[in-house]
N, C-alpha and C positions, 0 to 999 in steps of 0.2 A: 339496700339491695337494689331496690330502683334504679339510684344515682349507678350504681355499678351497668349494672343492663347498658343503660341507656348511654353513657360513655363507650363501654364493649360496641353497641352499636355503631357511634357515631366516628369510633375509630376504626372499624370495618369497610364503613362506607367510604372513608376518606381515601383507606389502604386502596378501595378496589378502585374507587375514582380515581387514583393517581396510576395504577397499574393500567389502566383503560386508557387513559388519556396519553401516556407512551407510546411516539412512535412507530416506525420501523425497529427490526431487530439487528445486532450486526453481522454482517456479510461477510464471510470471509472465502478466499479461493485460492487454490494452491496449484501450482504448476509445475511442471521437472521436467528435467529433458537431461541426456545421456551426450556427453560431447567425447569426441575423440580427438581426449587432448589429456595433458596432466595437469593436475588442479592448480599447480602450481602458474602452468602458463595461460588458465582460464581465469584466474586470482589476478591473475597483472591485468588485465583486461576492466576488471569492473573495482577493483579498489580503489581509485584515486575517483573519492565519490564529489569531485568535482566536475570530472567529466564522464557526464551521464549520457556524450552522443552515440554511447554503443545500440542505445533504446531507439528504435529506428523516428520515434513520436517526437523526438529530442530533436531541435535543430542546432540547438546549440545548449553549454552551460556554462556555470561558472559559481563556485565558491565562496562564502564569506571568509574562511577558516581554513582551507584546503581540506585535510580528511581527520581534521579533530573531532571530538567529541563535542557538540553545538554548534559545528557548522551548519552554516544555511548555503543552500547551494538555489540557486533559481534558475528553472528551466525553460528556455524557451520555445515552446512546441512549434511543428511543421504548420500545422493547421490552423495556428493564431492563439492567444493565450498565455499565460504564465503560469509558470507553479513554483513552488518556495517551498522545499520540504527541510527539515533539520534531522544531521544524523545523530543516531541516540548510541550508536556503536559500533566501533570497526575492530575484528577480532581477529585479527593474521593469525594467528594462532588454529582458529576457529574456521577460520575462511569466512566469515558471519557479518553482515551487515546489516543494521538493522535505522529504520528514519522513518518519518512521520510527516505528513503536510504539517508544512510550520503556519502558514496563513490559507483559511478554509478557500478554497478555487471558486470560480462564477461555475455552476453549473453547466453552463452549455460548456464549460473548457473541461471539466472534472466532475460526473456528478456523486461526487461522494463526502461523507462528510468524517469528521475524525478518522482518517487515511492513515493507515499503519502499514508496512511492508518489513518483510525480512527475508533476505537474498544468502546461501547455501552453498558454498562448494566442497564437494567430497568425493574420496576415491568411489568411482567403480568401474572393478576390472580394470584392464588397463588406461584406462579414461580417466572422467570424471560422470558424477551428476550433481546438477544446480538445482534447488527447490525454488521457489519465490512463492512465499507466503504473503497473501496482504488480507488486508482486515479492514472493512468501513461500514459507518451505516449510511441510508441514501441519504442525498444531497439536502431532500424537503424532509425537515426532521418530524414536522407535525402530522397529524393522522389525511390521509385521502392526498395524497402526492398525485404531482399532475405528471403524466407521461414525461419519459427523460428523467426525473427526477427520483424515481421512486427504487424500488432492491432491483428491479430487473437491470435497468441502466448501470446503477449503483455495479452489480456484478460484472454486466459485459463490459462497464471500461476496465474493470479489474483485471479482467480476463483476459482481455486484446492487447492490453498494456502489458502481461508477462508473457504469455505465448510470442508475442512479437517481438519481446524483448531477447527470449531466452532461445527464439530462432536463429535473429541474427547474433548473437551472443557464439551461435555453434556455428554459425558459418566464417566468423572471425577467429575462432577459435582453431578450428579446420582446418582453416587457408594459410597460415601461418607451419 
């Protein structure tokens, strides 16, 4: 009975030391915005997820795959930096796109880590609305992240990345 205890113990302690010693939590933030356009001509806009310059952050892009499933598309920002994300799924049917940083970003360029997003187009009213869900945990995975690094940053690039995105998203969609 001892040997029981004292095992129960020493797998308790392990459970909680490992639950302690886990970072941050993941982050996630969702944005939508209402365009007055039809989804279909808000869809021709952001499907060809090679070319991501509709993202005002985007200076430029480009593709390994065009809009297959496993494309890696790399992004070259306005402000300096790369990003390489891979798409995991384009659903015309759906309107639904959905991709991942394919190789983790320098934090001062991206501070997030394991970076998921999924992009939305559907009827409303005579419009459309866009959702852009993303999902990450901060950049410094281990406990006491240094400023820029940690959920706060972690969110607000999240954040300024789809409201900005899904702004000029409506004002191209608009103007057309």
């Amino acid at each position: 009975m001892k040997k029981i205890v004292a095992l129960a113990s020493i797998a308790l302690f392990a459970w909680g030391s490992a639950a302690h010693a886990h970072g941050g939590t993941r982050q996630k933030v969702v944005e939508s915005i209402e365009i007055n356009a039809a989804p279909d001509a808000v869809w021709n806009l952001i499907k060809d997820f090679g070319d991501a310059k509709w993202i005002p952050a985007v200076a430029s892009s480009i593709s390994s795959n065009g809009s297959e499933k496993g494309a890696v598309r790399t992004l070259n920002l306005k402000k300096g930096g790369v990003l390489k994300e891979e798409l995991k799924e384009l659903d015309a049917a759906t309107k639904t796109i959905k991709y991942r940083i394919h190789e983790e970003p320098d934090c001062a360029v991206f501070p997030t880590n394991n970076y998921s997003a999924t992009i939305t187009v559907t009827p409303a009213g005579a419009g459309s609305k866009v959702e852009w869900l993303s999902a990450a945990y901060r950049c410094f995975t281990p406990n006491n992240p240094p400023p820029g690094q940690d959920e706060k940053a972690a969110i607000e690039a999240m954040t300024t990345t789809s409201k900005d995105g899904l702004a000029n998203l409506k004002a191209l969609a608009e103007k057309k």
